[in-house]
DOZA-255434 format. One record per residue (C-alpha): residue in three letters; x, y negated, z; residue number from 1. Coordinates in steps of 0.5 Angstrom, whole numbers. Layout:
N
> ALA;X;Y;Z;NUM $
...
***
This chain:
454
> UNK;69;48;3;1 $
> UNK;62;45;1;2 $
> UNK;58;48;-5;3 $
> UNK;54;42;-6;4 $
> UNK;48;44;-11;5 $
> UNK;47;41;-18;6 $
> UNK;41;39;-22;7 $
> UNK;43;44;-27;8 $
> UNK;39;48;-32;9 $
> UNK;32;46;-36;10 $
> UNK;28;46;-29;11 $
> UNK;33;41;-26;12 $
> UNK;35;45;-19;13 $
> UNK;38;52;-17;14 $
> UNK;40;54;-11;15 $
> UNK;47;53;-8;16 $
> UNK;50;58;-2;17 $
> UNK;56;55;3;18 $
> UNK;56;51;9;19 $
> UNK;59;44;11;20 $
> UNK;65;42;14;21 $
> UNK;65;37;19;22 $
> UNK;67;30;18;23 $
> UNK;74;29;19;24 $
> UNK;77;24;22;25 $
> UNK;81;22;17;26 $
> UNK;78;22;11;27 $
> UNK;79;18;5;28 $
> UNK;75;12;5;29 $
> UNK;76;10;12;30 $
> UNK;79;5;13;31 $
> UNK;84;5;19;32 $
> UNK;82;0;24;33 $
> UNK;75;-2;22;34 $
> UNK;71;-7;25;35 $
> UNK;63;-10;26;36 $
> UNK;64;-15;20;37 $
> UNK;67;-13;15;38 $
> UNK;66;-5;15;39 $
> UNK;60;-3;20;40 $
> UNK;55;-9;18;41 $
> UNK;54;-7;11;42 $
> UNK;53;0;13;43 $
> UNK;48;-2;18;44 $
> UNK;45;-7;12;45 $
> UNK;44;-1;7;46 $
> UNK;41;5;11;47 $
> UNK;39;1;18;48 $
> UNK;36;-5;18;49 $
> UNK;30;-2;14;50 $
> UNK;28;0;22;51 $
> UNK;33;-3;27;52 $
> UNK;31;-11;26;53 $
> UNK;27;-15;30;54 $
> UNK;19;-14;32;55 $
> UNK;20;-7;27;56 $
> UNK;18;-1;29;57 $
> UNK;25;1;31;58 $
> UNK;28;0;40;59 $
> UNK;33;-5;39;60 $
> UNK;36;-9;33;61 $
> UNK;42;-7;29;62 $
> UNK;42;-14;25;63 $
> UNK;48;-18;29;64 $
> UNK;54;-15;33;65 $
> UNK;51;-18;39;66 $
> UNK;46;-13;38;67 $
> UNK;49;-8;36;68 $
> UNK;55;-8;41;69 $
> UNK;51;-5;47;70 $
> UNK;48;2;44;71 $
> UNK;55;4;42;72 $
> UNK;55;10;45;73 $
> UNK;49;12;43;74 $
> UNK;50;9;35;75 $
> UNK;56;15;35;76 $
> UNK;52;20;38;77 $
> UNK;46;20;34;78 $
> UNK;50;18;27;79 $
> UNK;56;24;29;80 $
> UNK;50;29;30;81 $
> UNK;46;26;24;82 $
> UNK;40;25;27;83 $
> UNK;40;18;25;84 $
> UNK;38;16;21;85 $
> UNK;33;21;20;86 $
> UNK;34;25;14;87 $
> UNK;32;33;15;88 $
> UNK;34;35;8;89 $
> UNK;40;41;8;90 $
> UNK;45;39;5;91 $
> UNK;47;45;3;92 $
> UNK;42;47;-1;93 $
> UNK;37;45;-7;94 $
> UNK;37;39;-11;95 $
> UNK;41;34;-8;96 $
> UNK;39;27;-11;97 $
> UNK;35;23;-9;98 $
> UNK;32;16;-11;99 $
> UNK;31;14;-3;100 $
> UNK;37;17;0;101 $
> UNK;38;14;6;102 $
> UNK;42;19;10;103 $
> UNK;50;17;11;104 $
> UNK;56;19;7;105 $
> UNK;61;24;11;106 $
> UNK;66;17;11;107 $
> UNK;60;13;13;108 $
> UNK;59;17;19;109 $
> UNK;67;18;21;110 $
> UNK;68;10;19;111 $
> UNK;63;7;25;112 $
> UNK;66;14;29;113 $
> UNK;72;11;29;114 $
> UNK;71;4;30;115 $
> UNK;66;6;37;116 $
> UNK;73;10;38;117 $
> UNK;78;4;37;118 $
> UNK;73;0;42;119 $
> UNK;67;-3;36;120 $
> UNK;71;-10;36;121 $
> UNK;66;-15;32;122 $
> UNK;72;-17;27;123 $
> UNK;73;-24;22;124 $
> UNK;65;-27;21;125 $
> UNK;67;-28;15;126 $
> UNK;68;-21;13;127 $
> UNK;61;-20;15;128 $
> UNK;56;-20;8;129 $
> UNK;50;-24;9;130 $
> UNK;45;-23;12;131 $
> UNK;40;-18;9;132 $
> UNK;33;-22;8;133 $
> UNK;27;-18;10;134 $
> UNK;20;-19;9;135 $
> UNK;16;-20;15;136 $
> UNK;11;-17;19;137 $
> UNK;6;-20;14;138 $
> UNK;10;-19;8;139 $
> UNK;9;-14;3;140 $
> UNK;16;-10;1;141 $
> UNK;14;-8;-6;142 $
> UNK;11;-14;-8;143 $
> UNK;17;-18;-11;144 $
> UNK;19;-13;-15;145 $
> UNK;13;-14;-20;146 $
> UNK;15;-22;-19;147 $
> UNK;8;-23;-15;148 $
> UNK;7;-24;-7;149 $
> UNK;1;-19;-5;150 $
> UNK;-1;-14;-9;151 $
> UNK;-7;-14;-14;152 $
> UNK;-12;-11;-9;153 $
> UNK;-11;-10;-1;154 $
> UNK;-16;-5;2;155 $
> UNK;-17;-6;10;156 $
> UNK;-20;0;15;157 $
> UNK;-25;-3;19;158 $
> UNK;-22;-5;25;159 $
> UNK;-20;0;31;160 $
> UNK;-20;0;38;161 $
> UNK;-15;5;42;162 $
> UNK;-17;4;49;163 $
> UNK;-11;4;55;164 $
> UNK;-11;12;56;165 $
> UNK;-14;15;51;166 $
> UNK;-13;22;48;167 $
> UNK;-10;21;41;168 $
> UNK;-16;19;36;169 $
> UNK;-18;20;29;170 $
> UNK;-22;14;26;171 $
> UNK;-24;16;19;172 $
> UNK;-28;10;16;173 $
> UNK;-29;10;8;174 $
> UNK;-29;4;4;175 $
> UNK;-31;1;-2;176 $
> UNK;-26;-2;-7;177 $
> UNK;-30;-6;-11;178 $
> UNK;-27;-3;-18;179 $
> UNK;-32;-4;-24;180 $
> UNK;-27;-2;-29;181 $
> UNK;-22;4;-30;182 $
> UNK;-15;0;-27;183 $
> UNK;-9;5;-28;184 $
> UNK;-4;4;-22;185 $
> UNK;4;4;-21;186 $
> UNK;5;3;-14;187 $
> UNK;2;4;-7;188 $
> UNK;4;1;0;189 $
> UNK;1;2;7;190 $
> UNK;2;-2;13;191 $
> UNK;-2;-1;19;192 $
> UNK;-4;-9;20;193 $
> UNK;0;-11;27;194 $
> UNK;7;-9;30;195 $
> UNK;3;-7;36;196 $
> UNK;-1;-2;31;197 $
> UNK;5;0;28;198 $
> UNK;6;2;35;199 $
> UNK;1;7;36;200 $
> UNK;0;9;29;201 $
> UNK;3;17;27;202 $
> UNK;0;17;20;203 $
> UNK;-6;15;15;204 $
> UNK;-8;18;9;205 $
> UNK;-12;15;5;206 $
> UNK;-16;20;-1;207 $
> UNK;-19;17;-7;208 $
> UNK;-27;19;-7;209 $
> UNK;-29;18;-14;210 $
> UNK;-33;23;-19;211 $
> UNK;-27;27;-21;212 $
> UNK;-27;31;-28;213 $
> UNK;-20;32;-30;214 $
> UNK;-19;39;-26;215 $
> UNK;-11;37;-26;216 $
> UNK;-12;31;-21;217 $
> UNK;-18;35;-18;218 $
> UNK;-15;38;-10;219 $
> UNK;-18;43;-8;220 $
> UNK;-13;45;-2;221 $
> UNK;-15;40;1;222 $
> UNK;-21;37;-1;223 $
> UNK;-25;42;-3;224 $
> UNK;-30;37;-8;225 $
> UNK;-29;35;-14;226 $
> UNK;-27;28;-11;227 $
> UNK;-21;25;-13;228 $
> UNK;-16;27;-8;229 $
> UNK;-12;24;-3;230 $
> UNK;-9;18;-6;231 $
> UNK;-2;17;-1;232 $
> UNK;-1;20;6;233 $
> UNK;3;13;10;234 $
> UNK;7;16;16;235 $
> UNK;12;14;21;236 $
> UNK;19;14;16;237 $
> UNK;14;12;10;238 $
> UNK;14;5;5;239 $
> UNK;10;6;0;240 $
> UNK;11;10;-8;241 $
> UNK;13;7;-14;242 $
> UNK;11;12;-20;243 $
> UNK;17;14;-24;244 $
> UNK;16;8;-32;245 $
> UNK;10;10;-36;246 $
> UNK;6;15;-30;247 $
> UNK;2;13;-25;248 $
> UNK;-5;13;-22;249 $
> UNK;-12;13;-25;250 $
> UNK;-18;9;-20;251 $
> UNK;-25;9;-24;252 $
> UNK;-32;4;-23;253 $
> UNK;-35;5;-17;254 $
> UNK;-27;9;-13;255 $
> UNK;-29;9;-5;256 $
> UNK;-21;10;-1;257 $
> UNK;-23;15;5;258 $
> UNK;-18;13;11;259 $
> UNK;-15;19;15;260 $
> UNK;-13;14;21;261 $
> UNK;-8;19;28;262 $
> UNK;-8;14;33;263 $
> UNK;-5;16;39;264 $
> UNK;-3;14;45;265 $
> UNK;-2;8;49;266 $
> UNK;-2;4;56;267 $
> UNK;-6;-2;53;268 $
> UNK;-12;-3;49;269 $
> UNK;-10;-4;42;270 $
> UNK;-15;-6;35;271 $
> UNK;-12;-5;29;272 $
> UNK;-13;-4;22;273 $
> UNK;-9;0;16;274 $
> UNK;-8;-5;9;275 $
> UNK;-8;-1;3;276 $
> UNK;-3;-5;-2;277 $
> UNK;-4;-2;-9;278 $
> UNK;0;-5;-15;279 $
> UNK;-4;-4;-22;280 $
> UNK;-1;-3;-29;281 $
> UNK;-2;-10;-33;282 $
> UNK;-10;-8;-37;283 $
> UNK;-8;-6;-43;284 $
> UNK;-2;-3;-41;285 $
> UNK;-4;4;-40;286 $
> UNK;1;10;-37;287 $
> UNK;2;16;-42;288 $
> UNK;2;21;-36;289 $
> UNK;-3;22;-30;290 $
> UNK;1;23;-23;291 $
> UNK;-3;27;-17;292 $
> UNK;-1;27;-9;293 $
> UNK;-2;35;-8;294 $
> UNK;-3;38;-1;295 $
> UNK;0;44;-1;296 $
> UNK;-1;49;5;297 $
> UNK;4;54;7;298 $
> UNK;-1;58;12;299 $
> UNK;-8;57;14;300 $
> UNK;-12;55;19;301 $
> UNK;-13;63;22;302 $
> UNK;-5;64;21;303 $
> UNK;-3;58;25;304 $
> UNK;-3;63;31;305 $
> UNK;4;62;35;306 $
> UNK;5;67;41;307 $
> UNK;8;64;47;308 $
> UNK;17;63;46;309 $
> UNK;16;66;38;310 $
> UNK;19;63;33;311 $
> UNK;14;64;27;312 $
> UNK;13;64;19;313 $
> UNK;8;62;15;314 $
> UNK;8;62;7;315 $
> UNK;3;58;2;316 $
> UNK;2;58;-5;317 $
> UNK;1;53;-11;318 $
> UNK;0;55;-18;319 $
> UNK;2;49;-23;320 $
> UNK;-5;50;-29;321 $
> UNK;-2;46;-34;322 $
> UNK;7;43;-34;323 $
> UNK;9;39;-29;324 $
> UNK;15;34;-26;325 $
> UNK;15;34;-18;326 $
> UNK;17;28;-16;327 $
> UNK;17;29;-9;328 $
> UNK;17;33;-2;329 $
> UNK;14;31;5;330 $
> UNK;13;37;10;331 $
> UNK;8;36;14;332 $
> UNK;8;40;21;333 $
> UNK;6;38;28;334 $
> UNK;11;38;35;335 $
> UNK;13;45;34;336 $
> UNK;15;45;27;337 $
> UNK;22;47;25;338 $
> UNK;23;47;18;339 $
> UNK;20;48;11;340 $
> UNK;23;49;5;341 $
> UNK;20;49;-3;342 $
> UNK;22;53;-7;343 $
> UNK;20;55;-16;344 $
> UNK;17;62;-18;345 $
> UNK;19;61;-25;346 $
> UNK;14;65;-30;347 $
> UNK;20;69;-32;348 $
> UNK;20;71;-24;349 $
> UNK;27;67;-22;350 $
> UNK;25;63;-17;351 $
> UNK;30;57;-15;352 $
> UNK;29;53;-9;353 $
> UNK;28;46;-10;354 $
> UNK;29;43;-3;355 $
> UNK;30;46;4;356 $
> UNK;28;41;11;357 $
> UNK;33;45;16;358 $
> UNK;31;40;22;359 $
> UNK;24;38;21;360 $
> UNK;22;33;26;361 $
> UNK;15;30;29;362 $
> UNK;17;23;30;363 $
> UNK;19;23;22;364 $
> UNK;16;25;16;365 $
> UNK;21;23;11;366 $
> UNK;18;24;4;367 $
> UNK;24;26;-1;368 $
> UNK;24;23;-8;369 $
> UNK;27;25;-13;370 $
> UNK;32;22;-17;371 $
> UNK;30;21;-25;372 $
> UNK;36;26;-27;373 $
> UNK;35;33;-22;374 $
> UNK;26;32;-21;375 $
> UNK;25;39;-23;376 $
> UNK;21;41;-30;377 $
> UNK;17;46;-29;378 $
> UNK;14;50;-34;379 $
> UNK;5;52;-34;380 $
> UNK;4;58;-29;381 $
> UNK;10;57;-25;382 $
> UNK;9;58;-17;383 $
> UNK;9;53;-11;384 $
> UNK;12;57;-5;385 $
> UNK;12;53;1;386 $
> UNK;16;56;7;387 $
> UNK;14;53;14;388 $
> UNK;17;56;21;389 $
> UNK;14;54;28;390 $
> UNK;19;54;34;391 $
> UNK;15;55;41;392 $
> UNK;21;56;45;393 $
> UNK;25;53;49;394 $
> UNK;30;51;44;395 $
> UNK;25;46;41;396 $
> UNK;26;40;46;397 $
> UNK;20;37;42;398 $
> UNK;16;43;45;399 $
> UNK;11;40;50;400 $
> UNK;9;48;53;401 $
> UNK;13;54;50;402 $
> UNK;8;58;54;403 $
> UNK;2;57;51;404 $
> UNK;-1;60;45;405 $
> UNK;-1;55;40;406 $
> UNK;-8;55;34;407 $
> UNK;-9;51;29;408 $
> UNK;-11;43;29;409 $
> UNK;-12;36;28;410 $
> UNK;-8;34;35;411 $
> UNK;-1;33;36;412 $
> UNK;-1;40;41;413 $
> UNK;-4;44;35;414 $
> UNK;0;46;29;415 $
> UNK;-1;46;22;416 $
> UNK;3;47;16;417 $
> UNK;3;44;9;418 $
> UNK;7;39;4;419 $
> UNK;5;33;1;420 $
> UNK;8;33;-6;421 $
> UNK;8;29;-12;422 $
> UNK;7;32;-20;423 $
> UNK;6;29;-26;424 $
> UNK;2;34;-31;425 $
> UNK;5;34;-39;426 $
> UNK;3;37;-45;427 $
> UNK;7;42;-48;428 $
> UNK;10;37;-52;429 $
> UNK;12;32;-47;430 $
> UNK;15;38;-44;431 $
> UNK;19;40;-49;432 $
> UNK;22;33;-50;433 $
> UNK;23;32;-44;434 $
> UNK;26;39;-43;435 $
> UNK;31;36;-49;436 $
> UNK;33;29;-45;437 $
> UNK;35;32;-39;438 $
> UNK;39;38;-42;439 $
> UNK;41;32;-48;440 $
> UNK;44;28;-42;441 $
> UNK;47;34;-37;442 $
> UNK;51;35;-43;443 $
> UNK;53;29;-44;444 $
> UNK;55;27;-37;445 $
> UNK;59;34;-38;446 $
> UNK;63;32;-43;447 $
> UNK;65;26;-40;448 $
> UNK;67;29;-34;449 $
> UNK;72;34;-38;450 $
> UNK;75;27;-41;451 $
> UNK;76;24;-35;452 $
> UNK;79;30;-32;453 $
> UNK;84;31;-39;454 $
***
C-alpha cells in the first residue's frame, strides 16, 4: 500500500518511505460510463485550462469537446504517465500539501482513461458546467482578487528583438520603479507582454536593486552585494506569488527592478518586453513579517563537470540565520537535470526531507507552495540541503548530446543547479506562537479523525 506523508511534528514535514500503486481501473469515485460534459470537462476546467485554452501558451485548446476529441489518444498517454499536467514533486515522500496542486487524483486520472477507453463520447451539453472564464492575453490573473483591474505598479523591460536564427539571448535591462516611499508588497505577477513572447520566453528573474541593510533579506548566493535580492523568478509553468496574510515584500525610495530575461530560439524575429505586475499592501497596513526569495545552490560552478554518459550528484548548503517558515521549492536545472530534493538539517541533527522532484523537467519550472498547515517551521541554525542529479546519458531523452562533457553555464546545453525558495523570518517569539498554532491545530484535527472513525 501507498505510505503517504504527513505534516506531522513542530517542523511541519517528515519523511515517509513506500511506493505508489498504480491506478486501478475500478477505483472508487469512477463513474461507470463517463462522458466529455458531464465528468471530463470540469476536470480539464480544474487542472487544464490554465494552459490548454485559446492563444495560451499551450498547443491545442482543451476547452470545448470538439477540441479535445481529436488528442484522445495522446490526453491518455500523457495523463496515464502523469506527465501531464506537470507536476514533478514525489508522491511518496516529503510534504504532501500544497496551495497550488495542479496534479491529478488517481480517480481523475482512471476517469478520463476510462472515458477514452469507452470512446470519449461528449454526453448531454447540459451536464456540462459552464464555461470557465479566463483573463485574456492582456489581463492580469491576480488582479480581481484584490477588487482591482491591474496591479498598483506595472514595470516594463525595455523592448527586445530576437532575431529569426539567433542563439538563445540573455537581455538584462535595469529599471527605475519610480517609488519615493517605502511600500510593502503582498503580490507579484510576471507576463511576458504578447503571446508571441510568451512563446519564446523560458525565464525572467527580476532582483530587486536597493540599498539593503537587513542581512536577512540580503542574498549572497546570488547576488553577492548588499542589493536587495532577487525579488521572483517567472518561468514557463509560473504565475505570480501571493504572500501567505500578514508577510510580504519591502521595496525602499529610489528601488531599481534588474531583469534577467533567457530568450531562446525562434524562426521569426520577435520584440517583446516582460511586465512586472506588483500588488501593494494598503498604506498604512504594514505586514508583521518580511519574506525573501533565496537562490539556494546545490553545487557550484566548478562542480558542474558531468562526464560524458554519467549520472552525477552535486549538494549545496544554506544555513537559516534567524527562525523561518519556507513557503516554497522551485528546482532550477537545465536539459540534463534529473531531479532534486530539499531536505532539513535540523540543529538537533534529525534531518527531515521537505520536498523531492523525482522527474525534473527543463520545459517546466513548476514552484511548489505550500499549504498553510504543512509549510515547515524551521528553527534558527537549521541547514538547507539542496540535492541535484545530473543525467548525461542516453536515458535523458531531453539529452541534446550524451557524449560531451557538460560545465556550467548560462545556456540551455550548460547546467546549473539551484533552487529558488521562499522564507519568511520570525522572531523567537513568533516562532514559538506559531509552533503552538500548528501542534494546536494537528491536535485538533487528530481528534476529530478519531471521533468520525468511533
Amino acid at each position: 500500500m501507498r505510505v503517504l506523508s504527513k505534516h506531522l511534528g513542530v517542523f511541519g514535514a517528515v519523511c515517509a518511505i513506500g511506493f505508489a500503486m498504480p491506478a486501478l481501473a475500478n477505483a472508487a469515485g469512477v463513474p461507470d460510463r463517463p462522458t466529455f460534459a458531464k465528468d471530463i470537462a470540469p476536470i480539464f476546467q480544474e487542472k487544464c485550462e490554465a494552459c490548454h485554452r485559446p492563444d495560451s501558451i499551450a498547443p491545442m485548446s482543451l476547452v470545448t469537446y470538439e477540441d479535445a476529441r481529436p488528442w484522445a489518444r495522446s490526453i491518455r498517454s500523457r495523463v496515464s504517465e502523469r506527465q501531464m499536467p506537470p507536476w514533478h514533486i514525489d508522491k511518496t515522500v516529503g510534504i504532501q500539501e500544497f496551495k497550488n496542486d495542479r496534479s491529478l487524483s488517481d480517480d481523475q486520472i482512471n476517469t478520463i482513461v476510462k472515458w477514452i477507453d469507452q470512446g470519449a463520447p461528449k454526453g448531454d451539453p447540459k451536464d456540462a458546467p459552464p464555461a470557465k472564464v479566463w483573463p485574456n492575453e492582456q489581463g492580469w490573473n491576480f488582479a480581481k482578487l484584490f477588487g482591482q483591474t491591474e496591479p498598483d505598479l506595472i514595470v516594463r523591460s525595455t523592448p527586445f528583438t530576437q532575431k529569426a536564427g539567433a542563439n538563445d539571448t540573455w537581455w538584462k535591462p535595469i529599471v527605475e520603479t519610480g517609488l519615493t516611499e517605502p511600500r510593502w508588497v503582498r503580490a507579484i505577477e510576471i507576463r511576458p507582454a504578447t503571446v508571441k513572447g510568451r512563446k519564446i520566453t523560458h525565464h525572467a528573474v527580476e532582483r530587486l536593486i536597493q540599498e539593503e541593510t537587513d542581512p536577512l533579506a540580503q542574498n549572497p548566493l546570488d547576488n553577492g552585494t548588499n542589493i536587495g535580492g532577487t525579488f521572483m523568478e517567472w518561468a514557463v509553468g509560473k504565475q505570480g506569488e501571493l504572500m501567505r496574510p500578514n508577510s510580504g515584500k519591502l521595496m525602499l525610495p529610489g528601488a531599481k527592478i534588474g531583469f534577467d530575461i533567457h530568450y531562446s530560439g525562434t524562426n521569426e524575429d520577435v520584440t517583446d518586453n516582460v511586465e512586472l505586475g506588483i500588488y501593494f499592501y494598503p498604506k498604512g497596513q504594514e505586514p508583521k513579517f518580511r519574506q525573501v526569495l533565496h537562490s539556494m545552490s546545490a553545487t557550484n560552478s566548478a562542480e558542474v563537470d558531468i562526464p560524458p554518459n554519467t549520472v552525477k550528484a552535486t549538494q549545496g548548503f544554506f544555513v537559516l540565520k534567524e527562525n523561518a517558515r519556507v513557503e516554497s521549492f522551485q528546482p532550477h536545472m537545465h536539459l540534463r537535470g534529473k531531479a532534486m530534493s530539499m531536505e532539513a538539517i535540523l540543529p538537533t541533527g534529525q534531518v527531515s526531507m521537505l520536498s523531492y522532484v523525482a522527474h525534473f523537467n527543463f520545459n517546466w519550472h513548476n514552484s511548489y507552495v505550500y499549504a498553510d498547515d504543512a509549510a515547515p517551521l524551521l528553527p534558527k541554525g537549521t541547514i538547507i540541503k539542496v540535492t541535484a542529479w545530473h543525467d548525461n546519458t542516453t536515458a535523458n531523452k531531453a539529452n541534446p548530446d550524451p557524449n560531451v562533457w557538460v560545465g556550467h553555464g548560462d545556456r540551455t546545453v550548460d547546467e546549473m543547479a539551484h533552487a529558488w525558495v521562499n522564507v519568511t523570518y520570525l522572531g523567537d517569539e513568533d516562532y514559538k506562537a506559531e509552533l503552538e498554532a500548528r501542534k494546536a491545530k494537528i491536535t485538533s484535527n487528530n481528534t476529530q479523525q478519531q471521533q468520525q472513525q468511533q
